[in-house]
N, C-alpha and C positions, 0 to 999 in steps of 0.2 A: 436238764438244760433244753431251751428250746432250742429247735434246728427248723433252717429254710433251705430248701433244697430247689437248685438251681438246673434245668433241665430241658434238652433237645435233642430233635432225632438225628443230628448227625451234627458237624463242626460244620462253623461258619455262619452261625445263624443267630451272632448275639448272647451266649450265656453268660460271656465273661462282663459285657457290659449290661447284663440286668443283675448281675451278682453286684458288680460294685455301685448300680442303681443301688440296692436294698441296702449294702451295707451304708450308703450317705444318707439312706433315708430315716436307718433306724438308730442315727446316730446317736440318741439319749439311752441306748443299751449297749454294754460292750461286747462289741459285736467280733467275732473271729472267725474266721474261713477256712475253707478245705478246699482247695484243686484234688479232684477222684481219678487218677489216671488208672483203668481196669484193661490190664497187659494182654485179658487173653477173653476180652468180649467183641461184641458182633464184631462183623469186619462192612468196611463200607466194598462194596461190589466191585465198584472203581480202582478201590486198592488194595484187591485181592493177593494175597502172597501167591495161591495156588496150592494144589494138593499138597505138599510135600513139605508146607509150612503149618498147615492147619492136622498133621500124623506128631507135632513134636509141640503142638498151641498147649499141650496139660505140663509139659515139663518147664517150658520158656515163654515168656512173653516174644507176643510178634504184634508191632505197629499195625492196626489196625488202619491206618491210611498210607501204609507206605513209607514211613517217610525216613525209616531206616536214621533215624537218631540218635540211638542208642537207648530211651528212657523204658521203654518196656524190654530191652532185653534187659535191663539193668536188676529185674526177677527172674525167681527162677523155681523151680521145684524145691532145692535148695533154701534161698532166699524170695520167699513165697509175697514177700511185701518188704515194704520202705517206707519210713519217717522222715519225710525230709524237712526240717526246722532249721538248716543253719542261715543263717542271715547271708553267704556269699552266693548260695543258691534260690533261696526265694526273694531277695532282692535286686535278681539278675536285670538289667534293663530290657526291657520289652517282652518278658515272661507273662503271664498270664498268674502268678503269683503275686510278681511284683505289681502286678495292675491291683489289685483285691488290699495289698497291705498301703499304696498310696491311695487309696479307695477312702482308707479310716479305718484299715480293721485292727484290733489292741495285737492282734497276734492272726498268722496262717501255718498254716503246714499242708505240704503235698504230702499226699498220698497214692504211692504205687504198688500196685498189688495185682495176683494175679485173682482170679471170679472170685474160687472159692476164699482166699480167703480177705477179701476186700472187706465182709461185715467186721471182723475181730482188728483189723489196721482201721479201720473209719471208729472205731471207739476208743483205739488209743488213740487216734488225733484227737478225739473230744475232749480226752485226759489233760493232755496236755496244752490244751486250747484252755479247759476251766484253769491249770494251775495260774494261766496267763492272766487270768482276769476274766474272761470272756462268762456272760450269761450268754449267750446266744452265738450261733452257728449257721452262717452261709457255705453250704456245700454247693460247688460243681461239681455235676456229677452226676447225670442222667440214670447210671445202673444203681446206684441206694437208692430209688426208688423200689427198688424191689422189698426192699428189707427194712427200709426206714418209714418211718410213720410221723413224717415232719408237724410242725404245727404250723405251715404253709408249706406249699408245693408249686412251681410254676415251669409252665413250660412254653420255650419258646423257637418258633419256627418259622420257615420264610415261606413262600407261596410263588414262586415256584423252588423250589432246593436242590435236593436230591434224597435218594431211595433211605427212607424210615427204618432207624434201628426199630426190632419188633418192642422192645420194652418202652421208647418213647408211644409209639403209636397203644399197646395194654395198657397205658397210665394215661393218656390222655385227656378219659372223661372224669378221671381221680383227682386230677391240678385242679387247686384252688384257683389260678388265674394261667389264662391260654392265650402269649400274646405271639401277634401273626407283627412280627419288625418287617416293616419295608426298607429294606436295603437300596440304596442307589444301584450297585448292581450284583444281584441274585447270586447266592451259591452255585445255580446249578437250573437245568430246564427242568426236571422233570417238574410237575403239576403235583402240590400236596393228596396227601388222601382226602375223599369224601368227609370222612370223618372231620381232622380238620376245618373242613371246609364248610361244614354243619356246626360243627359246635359252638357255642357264644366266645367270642375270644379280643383280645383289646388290637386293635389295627393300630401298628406305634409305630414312631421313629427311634428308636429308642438312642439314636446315636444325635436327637436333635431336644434339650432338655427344655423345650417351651411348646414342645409339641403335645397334644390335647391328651393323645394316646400316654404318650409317655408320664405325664401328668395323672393320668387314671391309676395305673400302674404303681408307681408311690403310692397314691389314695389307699389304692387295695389292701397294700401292704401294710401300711400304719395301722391299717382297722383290723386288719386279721392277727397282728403280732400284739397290739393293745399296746395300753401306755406304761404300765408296770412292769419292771424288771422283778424278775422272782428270787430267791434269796439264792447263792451260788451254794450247790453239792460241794457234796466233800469228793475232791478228785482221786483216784486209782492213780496209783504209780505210773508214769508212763514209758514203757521202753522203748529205746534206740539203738542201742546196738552198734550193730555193723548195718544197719539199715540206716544210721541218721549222717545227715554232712550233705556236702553237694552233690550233685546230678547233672545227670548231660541235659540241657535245654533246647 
């Protein structure tokens, strides 16, 4: 199955709308989605739990921005990851799922998990994604890039943001396409890295769809995914468990 993996150094910077860019673009493949929510990776600086959450990060998920939600405590040592496919949760309004499945995708699933075992929960969503229909796979989801070997990659950032998870900034020069979205108004002051700031990358709007950048960005995409759909796998069983149903949002 081919997989596009959607990717940034931190929230706020446009993933979820260059994901559901791809999946309108590559609408003549059935296309299905992944939200990658990884319980117990970087943490943003700003929302730092503090020592005494980061002595208990290998047994629990803890919010990496704070936001005390509930979705990442909802793993655990225990229950190390989650399938989340019911339609009462990934069709929540104004979810970042629900955005991807009114996008066009045939089928999504969230995926919460904690690092280790995010690769072995990102293959059961694919299971479950092919029995849906789906030839192809838009992930959110900056940490599979560690382990996934997409057949496009993109990553996207704002200039000025804030402080770079380290695996978006080690995949950087590895994205098929590096787009720098000008936001109306910025995540955040700090100044991108150098790198960024060198590397060839698409200047977009991405939230304005006649805009040149944003226009490129499609382009890219159609040419790297090609026009043929490949014949669909034979899909693995997919389990759910106690891990499948809704979710706190």
């Amino acid at each position: 199955m081919d997989v596009v993996v959607i990717g940034g150094p931190h929230s706020g910077v446009g993933k979820t709308l260059a994901a559901e860019i791809a999946i309108r673009s590559l609408a003549w493949r059935r296309v299905g989605a992944v939200k990658l929510t990884v319980a117990d990776g970087e943490r943003d600086g700003a929302h730092d739990h503090g020592g005494s959450a980061r002595t208990v990060v290998d047994a629990a998920g803890i919010c990496g921005r704070g936001a005390s939600c509930g979705v990442c405590e909802s793993v655990s040592a225990r229950l190390p990851s989650r399938l989340i496919v019911h339609p009462g949760a990934i069709r929540k309004k104004g979810t970042d799922t629900c955005r991807l499945a009114d996008a066009g995708a045939v089928a999504v699933a969230w995926v919460i998990a904690l690092r280790r075992s995010a690769p072995a929960a990102l293959e059961n969503a694919f299971a479950y994604l092919a029995a849906a229909g789906a030839d192809l796979v838009v992930v959110e989801g900056t940490t599979s890039l560690e382990w996934l070997r997409p057949r496009a990659s993109v990553m996207v950032a704002t200039d000025p943001g804030r402080r770079w998870k380290s695996v978006a900034l080690d995949k950087l020069t590895t994205c098929d396409i590096v787009v720098n979205n000008v936001l109306p108004v910025p995540p955040g002051d700090e100044p991108a890295p150098s790198a960024f700031r060198q590397c060839e990358s698409l200047r977009c709007r991405l939230w304005d769809p006649s805009d040149p950048g944003t226009q490129a960005y499609i382009a890219r995409m159609r040419i790297l995914i090609g026009p043929q759909a490949p014949a669909l796998p034979s899909a693995a069983p997919y389990q759910t468990g106690s891990s499948a149903g809704s979710s706190p949002a």
